[in-house]
N, CA, C and O of each residue as an XYZ file, in Angstrom:
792
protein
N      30.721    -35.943    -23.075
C      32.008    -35.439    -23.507
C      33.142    -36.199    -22.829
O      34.271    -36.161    -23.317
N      32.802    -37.091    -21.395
C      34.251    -37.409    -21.061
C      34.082    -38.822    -21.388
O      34.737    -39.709    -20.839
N      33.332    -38.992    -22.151
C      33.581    -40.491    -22.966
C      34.687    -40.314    -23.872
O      35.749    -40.935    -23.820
N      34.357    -39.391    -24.739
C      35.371    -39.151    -25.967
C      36.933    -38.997    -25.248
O      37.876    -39.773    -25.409
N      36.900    -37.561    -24.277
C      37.864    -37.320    -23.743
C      39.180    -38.321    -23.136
O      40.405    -38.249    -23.243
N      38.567    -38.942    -22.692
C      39.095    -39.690    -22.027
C      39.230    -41.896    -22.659
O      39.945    -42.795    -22.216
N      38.520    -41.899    -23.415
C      38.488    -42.836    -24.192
C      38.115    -42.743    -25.750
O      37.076    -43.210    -26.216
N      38.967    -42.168    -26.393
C      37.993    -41.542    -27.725
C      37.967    -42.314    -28.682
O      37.075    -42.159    -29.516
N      39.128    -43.579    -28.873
C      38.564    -44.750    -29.698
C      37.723    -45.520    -29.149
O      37.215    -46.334    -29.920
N      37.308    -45.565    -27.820
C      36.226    -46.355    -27.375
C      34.836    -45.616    -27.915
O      33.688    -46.045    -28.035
N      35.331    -44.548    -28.142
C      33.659    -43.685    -27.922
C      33.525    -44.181    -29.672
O      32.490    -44.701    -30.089
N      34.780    -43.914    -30.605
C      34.719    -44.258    -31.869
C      33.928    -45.579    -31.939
O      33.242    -45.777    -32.941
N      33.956    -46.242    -31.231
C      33.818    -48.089    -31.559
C      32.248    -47.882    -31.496
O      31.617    -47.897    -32.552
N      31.528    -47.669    -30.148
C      30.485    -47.193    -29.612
C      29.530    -46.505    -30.736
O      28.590    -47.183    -31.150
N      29.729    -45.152    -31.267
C      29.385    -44.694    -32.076
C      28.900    -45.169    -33.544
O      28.065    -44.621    -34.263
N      29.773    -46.523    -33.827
C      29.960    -46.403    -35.271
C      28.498    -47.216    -35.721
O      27.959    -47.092    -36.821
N      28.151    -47.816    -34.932
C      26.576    -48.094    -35.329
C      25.771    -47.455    -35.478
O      24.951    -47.797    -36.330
N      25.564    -46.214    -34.756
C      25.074    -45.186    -34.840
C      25.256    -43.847    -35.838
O      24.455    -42.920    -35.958
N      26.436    -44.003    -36.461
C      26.875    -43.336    -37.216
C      26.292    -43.822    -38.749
O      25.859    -43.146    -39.682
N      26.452    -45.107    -38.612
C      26.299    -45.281    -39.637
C      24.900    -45.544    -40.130
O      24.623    -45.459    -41.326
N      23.821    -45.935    -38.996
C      22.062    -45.787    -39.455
C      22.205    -44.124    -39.891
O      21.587    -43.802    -40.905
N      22.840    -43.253    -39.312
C      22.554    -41.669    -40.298
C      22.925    -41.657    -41.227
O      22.132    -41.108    -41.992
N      23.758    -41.973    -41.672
C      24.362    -41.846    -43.122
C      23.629    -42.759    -44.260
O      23.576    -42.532    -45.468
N      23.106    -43.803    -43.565
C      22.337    -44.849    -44.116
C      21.065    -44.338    -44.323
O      20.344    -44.843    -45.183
N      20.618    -43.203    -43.503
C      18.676    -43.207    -43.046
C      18.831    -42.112    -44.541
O      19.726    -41.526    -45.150
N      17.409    -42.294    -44.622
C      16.935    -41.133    -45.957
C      16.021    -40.176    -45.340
O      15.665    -40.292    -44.167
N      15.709    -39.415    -45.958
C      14.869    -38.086    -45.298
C      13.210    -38.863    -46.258
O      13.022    -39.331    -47.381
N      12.281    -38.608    -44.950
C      11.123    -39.198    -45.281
C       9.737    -37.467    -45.580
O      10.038    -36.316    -45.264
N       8.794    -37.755    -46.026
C       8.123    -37.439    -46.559
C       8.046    -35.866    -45.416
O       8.231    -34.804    -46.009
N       7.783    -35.787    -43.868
C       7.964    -34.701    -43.707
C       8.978    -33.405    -44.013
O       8.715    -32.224    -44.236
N      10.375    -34.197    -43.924
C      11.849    -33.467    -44.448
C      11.097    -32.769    -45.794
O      10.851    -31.564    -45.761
N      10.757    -33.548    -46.932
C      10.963    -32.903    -47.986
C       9.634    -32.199    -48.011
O       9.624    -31.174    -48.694
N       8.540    -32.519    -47.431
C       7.853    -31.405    -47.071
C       7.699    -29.879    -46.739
O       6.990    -29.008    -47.243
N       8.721    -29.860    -45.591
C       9.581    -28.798    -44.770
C      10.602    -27.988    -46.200
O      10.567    -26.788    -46.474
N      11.157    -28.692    -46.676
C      11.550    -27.987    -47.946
C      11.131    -27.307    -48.838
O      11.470    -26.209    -49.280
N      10.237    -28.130    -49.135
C       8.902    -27.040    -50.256
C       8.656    -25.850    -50.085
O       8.642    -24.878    -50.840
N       8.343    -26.084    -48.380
C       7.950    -24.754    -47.548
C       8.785    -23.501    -47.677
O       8.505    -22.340    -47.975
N       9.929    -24.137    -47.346
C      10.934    -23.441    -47.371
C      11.390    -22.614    -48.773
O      11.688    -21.423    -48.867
N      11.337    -23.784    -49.974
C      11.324    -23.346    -51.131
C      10.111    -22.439    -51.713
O      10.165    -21.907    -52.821
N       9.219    -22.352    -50.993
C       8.266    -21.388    -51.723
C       8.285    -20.200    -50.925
O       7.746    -19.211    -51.423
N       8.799    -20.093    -49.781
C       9.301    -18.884    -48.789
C       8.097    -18.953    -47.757
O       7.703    -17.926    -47.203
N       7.481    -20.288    -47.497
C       6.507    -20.115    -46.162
C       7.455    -20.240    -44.850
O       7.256    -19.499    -43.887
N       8.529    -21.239    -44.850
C       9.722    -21.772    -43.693
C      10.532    -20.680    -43.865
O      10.643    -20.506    -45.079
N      11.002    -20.058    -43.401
C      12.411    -18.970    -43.108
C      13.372    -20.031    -42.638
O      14.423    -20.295    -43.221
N      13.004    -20.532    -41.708
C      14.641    -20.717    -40.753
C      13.871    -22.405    -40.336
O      12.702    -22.601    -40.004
N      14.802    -23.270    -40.471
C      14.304    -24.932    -39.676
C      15.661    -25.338    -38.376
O      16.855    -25.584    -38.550
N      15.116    -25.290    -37.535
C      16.107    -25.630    -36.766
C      15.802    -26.670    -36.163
O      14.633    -26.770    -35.793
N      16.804    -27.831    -35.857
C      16.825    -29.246    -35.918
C      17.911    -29.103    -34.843
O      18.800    -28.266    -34.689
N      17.393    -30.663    -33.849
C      18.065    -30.666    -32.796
C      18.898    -32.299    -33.315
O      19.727    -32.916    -32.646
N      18.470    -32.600    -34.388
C      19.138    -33.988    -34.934
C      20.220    -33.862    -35.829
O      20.749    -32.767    -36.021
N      20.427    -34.436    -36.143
C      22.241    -34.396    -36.107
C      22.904    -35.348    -37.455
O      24.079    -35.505    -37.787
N      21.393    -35.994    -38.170
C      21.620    -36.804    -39.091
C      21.719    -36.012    -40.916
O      22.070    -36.675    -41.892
N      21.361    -34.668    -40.976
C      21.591    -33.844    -41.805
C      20.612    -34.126    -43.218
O      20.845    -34.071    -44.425
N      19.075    -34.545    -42.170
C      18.236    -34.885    -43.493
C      17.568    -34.557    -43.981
O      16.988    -35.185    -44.866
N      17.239    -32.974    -43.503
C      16.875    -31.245    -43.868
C      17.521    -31.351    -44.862
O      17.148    -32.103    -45.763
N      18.795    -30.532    -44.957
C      19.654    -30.312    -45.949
C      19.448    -31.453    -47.174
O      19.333    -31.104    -48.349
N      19.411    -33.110    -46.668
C      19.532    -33.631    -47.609
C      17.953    -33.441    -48.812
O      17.997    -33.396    -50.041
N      16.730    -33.364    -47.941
C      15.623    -32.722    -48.191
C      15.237    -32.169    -49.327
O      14.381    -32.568    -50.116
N      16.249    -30.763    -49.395
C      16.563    -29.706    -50.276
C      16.366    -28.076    -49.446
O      16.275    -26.961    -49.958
N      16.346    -28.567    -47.721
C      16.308    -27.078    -47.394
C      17.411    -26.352    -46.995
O      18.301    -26.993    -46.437
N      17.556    -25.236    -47.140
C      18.900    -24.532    -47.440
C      18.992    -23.401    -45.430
O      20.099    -23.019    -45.052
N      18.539    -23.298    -45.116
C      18.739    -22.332    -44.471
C      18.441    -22.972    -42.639
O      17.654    -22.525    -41.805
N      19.325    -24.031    -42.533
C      19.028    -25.018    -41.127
C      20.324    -24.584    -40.259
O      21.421    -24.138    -40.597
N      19.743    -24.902    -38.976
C      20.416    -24.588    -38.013
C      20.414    -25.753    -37.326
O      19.435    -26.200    -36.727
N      22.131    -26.564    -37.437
C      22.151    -27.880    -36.295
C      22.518    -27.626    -35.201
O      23.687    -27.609    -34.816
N      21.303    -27.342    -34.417
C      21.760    -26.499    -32.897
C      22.705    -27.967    -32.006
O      23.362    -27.730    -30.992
N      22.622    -29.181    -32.506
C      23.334    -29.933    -31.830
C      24.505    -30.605    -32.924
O      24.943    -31.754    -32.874
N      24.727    -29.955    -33.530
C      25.942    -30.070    -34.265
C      25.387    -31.580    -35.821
O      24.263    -31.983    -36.121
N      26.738    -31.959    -36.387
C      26.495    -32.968    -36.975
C      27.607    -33.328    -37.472
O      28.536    -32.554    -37.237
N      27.943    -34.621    -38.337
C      29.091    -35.310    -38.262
C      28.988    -34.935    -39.728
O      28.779    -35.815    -40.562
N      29.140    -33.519    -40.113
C      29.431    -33.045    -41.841
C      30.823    -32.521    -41.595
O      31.456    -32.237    -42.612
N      31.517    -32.312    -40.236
C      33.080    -32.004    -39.811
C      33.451    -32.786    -38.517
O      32.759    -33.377    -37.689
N      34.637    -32.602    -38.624
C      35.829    -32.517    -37.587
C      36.174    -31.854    -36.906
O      35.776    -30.752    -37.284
N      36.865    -31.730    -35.807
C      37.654    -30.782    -35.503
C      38.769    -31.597    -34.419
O      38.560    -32.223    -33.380
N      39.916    -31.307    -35.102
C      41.551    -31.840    -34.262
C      41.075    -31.361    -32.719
O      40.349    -30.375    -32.592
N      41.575    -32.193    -31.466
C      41.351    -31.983    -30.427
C      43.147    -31.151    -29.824
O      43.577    -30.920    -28.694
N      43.604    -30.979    -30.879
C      44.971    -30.558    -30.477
C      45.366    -29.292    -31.238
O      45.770    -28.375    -30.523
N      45.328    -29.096    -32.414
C      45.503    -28.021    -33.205
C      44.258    -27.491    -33.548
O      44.356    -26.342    -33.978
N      43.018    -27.971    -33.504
C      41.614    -27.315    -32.991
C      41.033    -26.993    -34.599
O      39.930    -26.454    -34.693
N      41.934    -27.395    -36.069
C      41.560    -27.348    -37.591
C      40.413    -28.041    -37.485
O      40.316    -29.000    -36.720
N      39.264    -27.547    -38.375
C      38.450    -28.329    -38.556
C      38.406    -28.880    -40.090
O      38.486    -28.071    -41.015
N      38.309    -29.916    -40.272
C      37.981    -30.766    -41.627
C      37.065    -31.116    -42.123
O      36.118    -30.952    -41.354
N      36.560    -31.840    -43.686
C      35.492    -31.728    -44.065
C      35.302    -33.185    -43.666
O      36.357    -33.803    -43.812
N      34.128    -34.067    -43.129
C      34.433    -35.397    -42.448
C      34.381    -36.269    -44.201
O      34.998    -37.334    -44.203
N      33.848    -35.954    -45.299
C      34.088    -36.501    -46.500
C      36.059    -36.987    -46.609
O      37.005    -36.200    -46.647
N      36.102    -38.742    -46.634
C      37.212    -38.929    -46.793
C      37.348    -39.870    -45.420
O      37.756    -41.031    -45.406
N      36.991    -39.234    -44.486
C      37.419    -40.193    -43.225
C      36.205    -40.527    -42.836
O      36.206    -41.486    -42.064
N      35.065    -40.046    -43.111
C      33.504    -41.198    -42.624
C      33.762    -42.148    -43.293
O      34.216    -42.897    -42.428
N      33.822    -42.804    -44.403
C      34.050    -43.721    -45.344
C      35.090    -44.912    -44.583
O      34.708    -46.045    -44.291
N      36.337    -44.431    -44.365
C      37.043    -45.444    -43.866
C      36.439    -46.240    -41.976
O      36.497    -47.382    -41.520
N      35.936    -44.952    -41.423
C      35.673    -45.060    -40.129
C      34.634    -46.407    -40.450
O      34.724    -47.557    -40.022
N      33.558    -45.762    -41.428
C      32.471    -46.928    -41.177
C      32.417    -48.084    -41.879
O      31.704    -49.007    -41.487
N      33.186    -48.178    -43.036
C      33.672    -49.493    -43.355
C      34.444    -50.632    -42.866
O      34.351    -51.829    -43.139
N      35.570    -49.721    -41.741
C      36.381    -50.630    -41.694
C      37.231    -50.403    -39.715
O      38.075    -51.030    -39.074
N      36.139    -48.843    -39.385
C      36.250    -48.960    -37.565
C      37.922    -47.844    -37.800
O      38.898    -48.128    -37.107
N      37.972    -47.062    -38.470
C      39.075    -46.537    -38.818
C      38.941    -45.234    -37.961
O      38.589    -44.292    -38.671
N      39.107    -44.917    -36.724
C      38.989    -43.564    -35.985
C      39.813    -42.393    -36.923
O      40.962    -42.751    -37.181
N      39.556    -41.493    -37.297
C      40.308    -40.561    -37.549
C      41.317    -39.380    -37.340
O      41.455    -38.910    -36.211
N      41.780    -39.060    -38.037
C      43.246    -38.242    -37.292
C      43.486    -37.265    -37.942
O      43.137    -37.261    -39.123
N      43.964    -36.454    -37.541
C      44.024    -35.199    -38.149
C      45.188    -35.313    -38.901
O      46.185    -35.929    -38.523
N      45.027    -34.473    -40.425
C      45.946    -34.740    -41.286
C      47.590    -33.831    -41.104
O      48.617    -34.218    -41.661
N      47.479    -32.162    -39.900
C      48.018    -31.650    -39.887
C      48.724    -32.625    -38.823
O      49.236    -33.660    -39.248
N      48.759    -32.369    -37.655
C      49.683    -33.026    -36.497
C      49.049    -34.093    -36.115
O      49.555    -34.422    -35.041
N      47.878    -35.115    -36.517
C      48.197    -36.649    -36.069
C      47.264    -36.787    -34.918
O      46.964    -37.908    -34.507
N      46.853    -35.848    -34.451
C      45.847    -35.959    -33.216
C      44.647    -36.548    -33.526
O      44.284    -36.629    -34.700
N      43.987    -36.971    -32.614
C      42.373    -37.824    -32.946
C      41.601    -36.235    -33.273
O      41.807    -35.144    -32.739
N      40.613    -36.649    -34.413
C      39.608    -35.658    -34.562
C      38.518    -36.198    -33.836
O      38.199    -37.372    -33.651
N      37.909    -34.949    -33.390
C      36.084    -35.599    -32.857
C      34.975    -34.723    -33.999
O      35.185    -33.742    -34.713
N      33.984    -35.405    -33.832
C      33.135    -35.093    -34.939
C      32.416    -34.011    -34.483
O      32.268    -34.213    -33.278
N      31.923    -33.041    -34.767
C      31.521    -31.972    -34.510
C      29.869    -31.479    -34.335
O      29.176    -30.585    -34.821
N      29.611    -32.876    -33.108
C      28.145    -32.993    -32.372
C      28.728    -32.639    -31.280
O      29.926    -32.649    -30.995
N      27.391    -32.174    -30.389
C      27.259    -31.673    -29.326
C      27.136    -32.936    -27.774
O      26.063    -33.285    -27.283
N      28.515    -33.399    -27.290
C      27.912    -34.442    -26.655
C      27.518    -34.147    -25.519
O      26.753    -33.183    -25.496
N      27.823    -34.758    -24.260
C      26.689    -34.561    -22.945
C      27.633    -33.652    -22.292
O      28.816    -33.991    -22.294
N      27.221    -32.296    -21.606
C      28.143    -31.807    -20.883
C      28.999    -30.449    -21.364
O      29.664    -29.592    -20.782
N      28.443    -30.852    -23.358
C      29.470    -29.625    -24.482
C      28.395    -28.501    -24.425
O      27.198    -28.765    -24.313
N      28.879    -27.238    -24.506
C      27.701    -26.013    -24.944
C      27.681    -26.005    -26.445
O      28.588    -26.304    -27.222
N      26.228    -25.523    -26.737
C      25.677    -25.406    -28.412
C      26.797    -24.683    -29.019
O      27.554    -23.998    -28.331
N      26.948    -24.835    -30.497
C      27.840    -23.968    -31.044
C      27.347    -22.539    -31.176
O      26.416    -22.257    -31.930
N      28.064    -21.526    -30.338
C      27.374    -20.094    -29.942
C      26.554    -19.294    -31.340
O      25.380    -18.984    -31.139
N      27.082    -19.006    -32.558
C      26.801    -18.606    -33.494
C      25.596    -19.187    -33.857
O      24.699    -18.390    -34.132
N      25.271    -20.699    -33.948
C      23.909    -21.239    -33.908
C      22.872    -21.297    -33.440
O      21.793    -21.237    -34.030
N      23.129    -21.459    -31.975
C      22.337    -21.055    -31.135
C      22.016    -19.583    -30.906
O      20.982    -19.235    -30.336
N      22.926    -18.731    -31.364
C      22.345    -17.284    -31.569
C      21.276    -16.709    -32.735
O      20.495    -15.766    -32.864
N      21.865    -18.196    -33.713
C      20.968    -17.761    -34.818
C      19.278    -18.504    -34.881
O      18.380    -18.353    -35.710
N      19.360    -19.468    -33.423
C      18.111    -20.443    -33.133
C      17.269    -19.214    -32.313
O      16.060    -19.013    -32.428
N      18.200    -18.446    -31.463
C      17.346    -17.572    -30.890
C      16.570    -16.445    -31.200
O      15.653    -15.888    -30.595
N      17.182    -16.206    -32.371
C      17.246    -14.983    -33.484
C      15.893    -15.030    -34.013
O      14.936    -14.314    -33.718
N      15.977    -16.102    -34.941
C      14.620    -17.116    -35.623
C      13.384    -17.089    -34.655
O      12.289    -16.807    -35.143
N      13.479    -17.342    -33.424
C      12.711    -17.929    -32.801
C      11.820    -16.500    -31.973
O      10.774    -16.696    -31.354
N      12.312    -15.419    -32.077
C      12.221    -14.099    -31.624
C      11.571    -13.591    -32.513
O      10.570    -12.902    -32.314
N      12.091    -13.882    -33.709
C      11.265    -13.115    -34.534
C      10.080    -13.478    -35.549
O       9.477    -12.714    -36.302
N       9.901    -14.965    -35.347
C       8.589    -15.816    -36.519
C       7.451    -15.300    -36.595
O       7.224    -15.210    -35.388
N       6.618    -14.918    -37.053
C       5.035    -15.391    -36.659
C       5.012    -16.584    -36.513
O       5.128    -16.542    -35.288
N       4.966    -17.524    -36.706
C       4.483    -18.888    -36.605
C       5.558    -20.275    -36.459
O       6.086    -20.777    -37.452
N       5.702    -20.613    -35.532
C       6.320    -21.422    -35.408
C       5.600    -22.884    -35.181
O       4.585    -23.110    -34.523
N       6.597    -24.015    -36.076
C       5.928    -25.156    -35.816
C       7.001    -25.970    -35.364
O       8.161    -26.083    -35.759
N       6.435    -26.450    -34.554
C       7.487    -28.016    -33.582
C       7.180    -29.164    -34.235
O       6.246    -29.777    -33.718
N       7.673    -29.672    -35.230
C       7.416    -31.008    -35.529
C       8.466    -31.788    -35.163
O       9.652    -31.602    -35.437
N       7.715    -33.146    -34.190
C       8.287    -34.489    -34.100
C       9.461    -34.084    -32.619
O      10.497    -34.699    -32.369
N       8.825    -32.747    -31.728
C       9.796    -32.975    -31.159
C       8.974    -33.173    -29.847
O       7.909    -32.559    -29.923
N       9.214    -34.157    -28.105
C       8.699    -33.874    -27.330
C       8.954    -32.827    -26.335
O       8.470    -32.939    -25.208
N       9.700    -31.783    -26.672
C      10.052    -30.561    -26.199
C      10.667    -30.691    -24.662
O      10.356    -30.066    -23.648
N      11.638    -31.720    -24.862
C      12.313    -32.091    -23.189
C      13.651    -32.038    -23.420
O      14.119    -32.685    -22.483
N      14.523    -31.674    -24.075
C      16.193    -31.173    -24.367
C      16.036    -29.883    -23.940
O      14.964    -29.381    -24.277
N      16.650    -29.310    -23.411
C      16.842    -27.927    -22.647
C      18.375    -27.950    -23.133
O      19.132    -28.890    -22.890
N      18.719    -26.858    -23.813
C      17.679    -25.166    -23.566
C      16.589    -25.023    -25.587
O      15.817    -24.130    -25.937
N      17.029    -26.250    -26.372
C      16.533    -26.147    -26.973
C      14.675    -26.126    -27.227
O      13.978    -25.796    -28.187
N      14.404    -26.588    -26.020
C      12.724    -26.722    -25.799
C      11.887    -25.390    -25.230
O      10.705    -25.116    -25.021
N      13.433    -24.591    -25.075
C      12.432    -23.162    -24.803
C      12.461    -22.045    -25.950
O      12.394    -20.820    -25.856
N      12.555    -22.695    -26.817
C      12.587    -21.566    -27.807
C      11.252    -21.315    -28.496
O      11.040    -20.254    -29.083
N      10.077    -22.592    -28.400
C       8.680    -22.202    -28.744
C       8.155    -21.075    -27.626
O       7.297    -20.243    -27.921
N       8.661    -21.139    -26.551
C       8.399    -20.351    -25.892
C       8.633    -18.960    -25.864
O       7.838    -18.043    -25.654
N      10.051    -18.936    -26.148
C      10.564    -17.605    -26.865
C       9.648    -16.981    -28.393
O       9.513    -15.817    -28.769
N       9.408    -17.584    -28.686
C       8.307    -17.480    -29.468
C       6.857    -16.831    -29.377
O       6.438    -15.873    -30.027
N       6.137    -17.643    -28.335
C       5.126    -17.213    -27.906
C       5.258    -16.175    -27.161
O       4.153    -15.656    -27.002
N       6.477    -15.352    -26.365
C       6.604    -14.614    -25.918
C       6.857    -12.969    -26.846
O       6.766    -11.801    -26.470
N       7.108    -13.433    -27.827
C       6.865    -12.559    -28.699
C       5.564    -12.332    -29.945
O       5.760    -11.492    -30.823
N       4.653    -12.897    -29.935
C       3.288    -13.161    -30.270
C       3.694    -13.566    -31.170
O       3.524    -12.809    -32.125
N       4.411    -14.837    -31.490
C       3.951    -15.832    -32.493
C       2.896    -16.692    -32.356
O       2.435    -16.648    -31.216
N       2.246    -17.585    -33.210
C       1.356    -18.774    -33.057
C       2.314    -19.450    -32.784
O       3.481    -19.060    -32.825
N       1.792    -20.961    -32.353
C       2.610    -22.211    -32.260
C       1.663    -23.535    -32.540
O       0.625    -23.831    -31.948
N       2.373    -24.306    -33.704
C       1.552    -25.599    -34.023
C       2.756    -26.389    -33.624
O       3.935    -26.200    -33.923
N       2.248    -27.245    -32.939
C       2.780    -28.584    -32.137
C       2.202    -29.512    -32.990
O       1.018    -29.549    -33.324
N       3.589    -30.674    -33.510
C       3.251    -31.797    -34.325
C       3.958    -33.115    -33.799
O       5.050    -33.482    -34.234
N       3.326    -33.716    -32.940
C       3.799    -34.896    -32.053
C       3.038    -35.875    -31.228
O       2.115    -35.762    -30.422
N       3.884    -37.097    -31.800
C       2.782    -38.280    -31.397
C       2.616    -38.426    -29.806
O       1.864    -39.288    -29.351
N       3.285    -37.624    -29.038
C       2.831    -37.408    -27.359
C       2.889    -35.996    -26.861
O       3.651    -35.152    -27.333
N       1.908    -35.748    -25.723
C       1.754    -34.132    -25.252
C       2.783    -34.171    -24.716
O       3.343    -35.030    -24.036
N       3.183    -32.642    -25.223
C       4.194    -32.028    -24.612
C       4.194    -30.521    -23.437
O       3.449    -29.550    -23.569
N       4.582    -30.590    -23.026
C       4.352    -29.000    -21.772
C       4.237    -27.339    -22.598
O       4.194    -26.254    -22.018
N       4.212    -27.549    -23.873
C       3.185    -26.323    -24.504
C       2.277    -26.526    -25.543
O       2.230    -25.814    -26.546
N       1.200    -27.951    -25.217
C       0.394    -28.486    -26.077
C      -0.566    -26.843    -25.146
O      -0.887    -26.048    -26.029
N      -0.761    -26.606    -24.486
C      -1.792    -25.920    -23.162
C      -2.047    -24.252    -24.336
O      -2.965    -23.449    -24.504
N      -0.841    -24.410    -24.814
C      -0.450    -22.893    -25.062
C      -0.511    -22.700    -26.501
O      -0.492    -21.564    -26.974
N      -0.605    -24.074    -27.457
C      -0.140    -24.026    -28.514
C      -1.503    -23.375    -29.077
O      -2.353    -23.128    -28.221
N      -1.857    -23.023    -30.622
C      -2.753    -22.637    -31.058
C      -3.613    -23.662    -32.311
O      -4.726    -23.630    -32.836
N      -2.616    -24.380    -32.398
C      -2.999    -25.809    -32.931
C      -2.278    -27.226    -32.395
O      -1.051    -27.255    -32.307
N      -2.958    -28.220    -32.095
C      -1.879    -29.382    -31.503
C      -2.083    -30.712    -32.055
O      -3.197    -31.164    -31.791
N      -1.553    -31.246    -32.541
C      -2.052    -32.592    -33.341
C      -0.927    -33.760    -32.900
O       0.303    -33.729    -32.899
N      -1.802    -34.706    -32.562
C      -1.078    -35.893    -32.295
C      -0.965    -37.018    -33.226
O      -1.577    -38.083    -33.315
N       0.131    -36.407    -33.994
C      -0.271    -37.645    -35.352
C       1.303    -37.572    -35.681
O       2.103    -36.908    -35.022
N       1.548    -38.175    -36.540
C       3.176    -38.605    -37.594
C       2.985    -37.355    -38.260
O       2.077    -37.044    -39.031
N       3.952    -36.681    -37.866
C       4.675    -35.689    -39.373
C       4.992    -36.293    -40.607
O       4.617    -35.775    -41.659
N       5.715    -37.449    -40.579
C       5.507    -38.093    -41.994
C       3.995    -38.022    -42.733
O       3.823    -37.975    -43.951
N       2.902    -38.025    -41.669
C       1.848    -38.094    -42.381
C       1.186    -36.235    -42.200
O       0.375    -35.700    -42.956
N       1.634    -35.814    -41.382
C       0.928    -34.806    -41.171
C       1.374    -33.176    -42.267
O       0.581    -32.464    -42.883
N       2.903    -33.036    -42.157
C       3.570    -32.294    -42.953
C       2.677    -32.243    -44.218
O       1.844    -31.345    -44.331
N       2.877    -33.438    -45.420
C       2.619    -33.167    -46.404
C       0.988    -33.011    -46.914
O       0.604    -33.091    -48.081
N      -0.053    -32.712    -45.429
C      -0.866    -32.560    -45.639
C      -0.483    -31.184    -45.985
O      -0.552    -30.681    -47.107
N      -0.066    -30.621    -44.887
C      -0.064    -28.954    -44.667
C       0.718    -28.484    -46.199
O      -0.003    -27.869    -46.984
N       1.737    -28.683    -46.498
C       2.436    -28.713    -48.021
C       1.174    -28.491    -49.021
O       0.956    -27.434    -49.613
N       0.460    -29.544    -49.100
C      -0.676    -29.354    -50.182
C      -1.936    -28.803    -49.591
O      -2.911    -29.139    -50.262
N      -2.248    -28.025    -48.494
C      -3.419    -27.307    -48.365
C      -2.270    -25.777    -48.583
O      -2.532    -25.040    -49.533
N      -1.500    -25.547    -47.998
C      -0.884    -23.911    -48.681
C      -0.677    -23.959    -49.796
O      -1.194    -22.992    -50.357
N       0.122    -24.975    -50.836
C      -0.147    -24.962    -51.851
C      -0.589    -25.356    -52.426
O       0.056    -25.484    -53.467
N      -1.644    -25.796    -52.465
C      -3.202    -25.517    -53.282
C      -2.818    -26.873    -53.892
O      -2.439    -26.475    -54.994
N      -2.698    -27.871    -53.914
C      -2.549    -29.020    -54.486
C      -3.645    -29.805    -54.284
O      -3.687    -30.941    -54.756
């Protein structure tokens, strides 16, 4: 956070490579996997600690970006938030930092950087989810971001299962009830076509 703060067209400059492989990346075979799920009512709730919005792009409706994502703004002075459609475009074509249209102030994009707390409502609704599943699955994550890595736990603490889907052990492979060390790209759309019968 005191990158932006304190240098926020630098952090703009910094960023924009990065900004722009998300907007660029496509959602691969697990995403739209996770959707299906969702669309046939096996997924309730997907909560994603990534920030590139490729759930949603997917087709799943009901995600939680516990670390925010660059689909808004918000003025660092009059505190409006905007839709980032209109000023991603100029930023990444042409290095264009953005400004708020009411009073002129730099907007920051509305991720979670080092140092910021989760957006409360989200994270209430990550905890919510996570309290109440039967079954929770971790795909693709190595469960080391805190406080988001304790929520399988919150989980198991309320007798859910837990399937762990990741190409390295993580500190509740011990606990999980299934654990597979393989690609979710490859692994998801197995699971997709053994529930639904494909």
């Amino acid at each position: 956070m005191s990158a932006f703060r304190y240098n926020p067209l630098g952090f703009y400059s910094w960023l924009r490579t990065l900004a722009r492989g998300i907007f660029e990346a496509e959602p691969n075979p697990a995403h739209y996997g996770i959707a299906r799920l969702e669309q046939a009512g096996y997924v309730q709730t997907v909560i994603t600690q990534n920030i590139d919005l490729l759930h949603q792009r997917a087709g799943s409706k009901n995600v939680l970006d516990v670390h925010g994502s660059m689909r808004s703004l918000t003025c660092t002075s009059c505190y409006r938030t905007v839709d980032a459609q209109g000023y991603i475009e100029p930023y990444l074509e042409r290095g264009e930092a953005p400004y708020c249209p009411v009073c002129g102030s730099i907007l920051k994009p509305d991720l979670v950087l080092m140092g910021e707390q989760l957006p409360a409502r989200t994270w209430l609704k990550a905890q919510e989810a996570s309290k109440n599943c039967d079954v929770m699955i971790v795909a693709g994550s190595s469960l080391e971001v805190l406080p988001v890595a304790g929520l399988p736990m919150r989980a198991l603490e309320n007798g859910a299962h837990l399937v762990l889907i990741n190409h390295t052990p993580t500190y509740l492979d011990v606990r999980a009830d299934v654990v597979l060390h393989e690609d979710v790209a490859q692994v998801i759309p197995r699971i997709v076509a053994e529930v639904l019968g494909e």
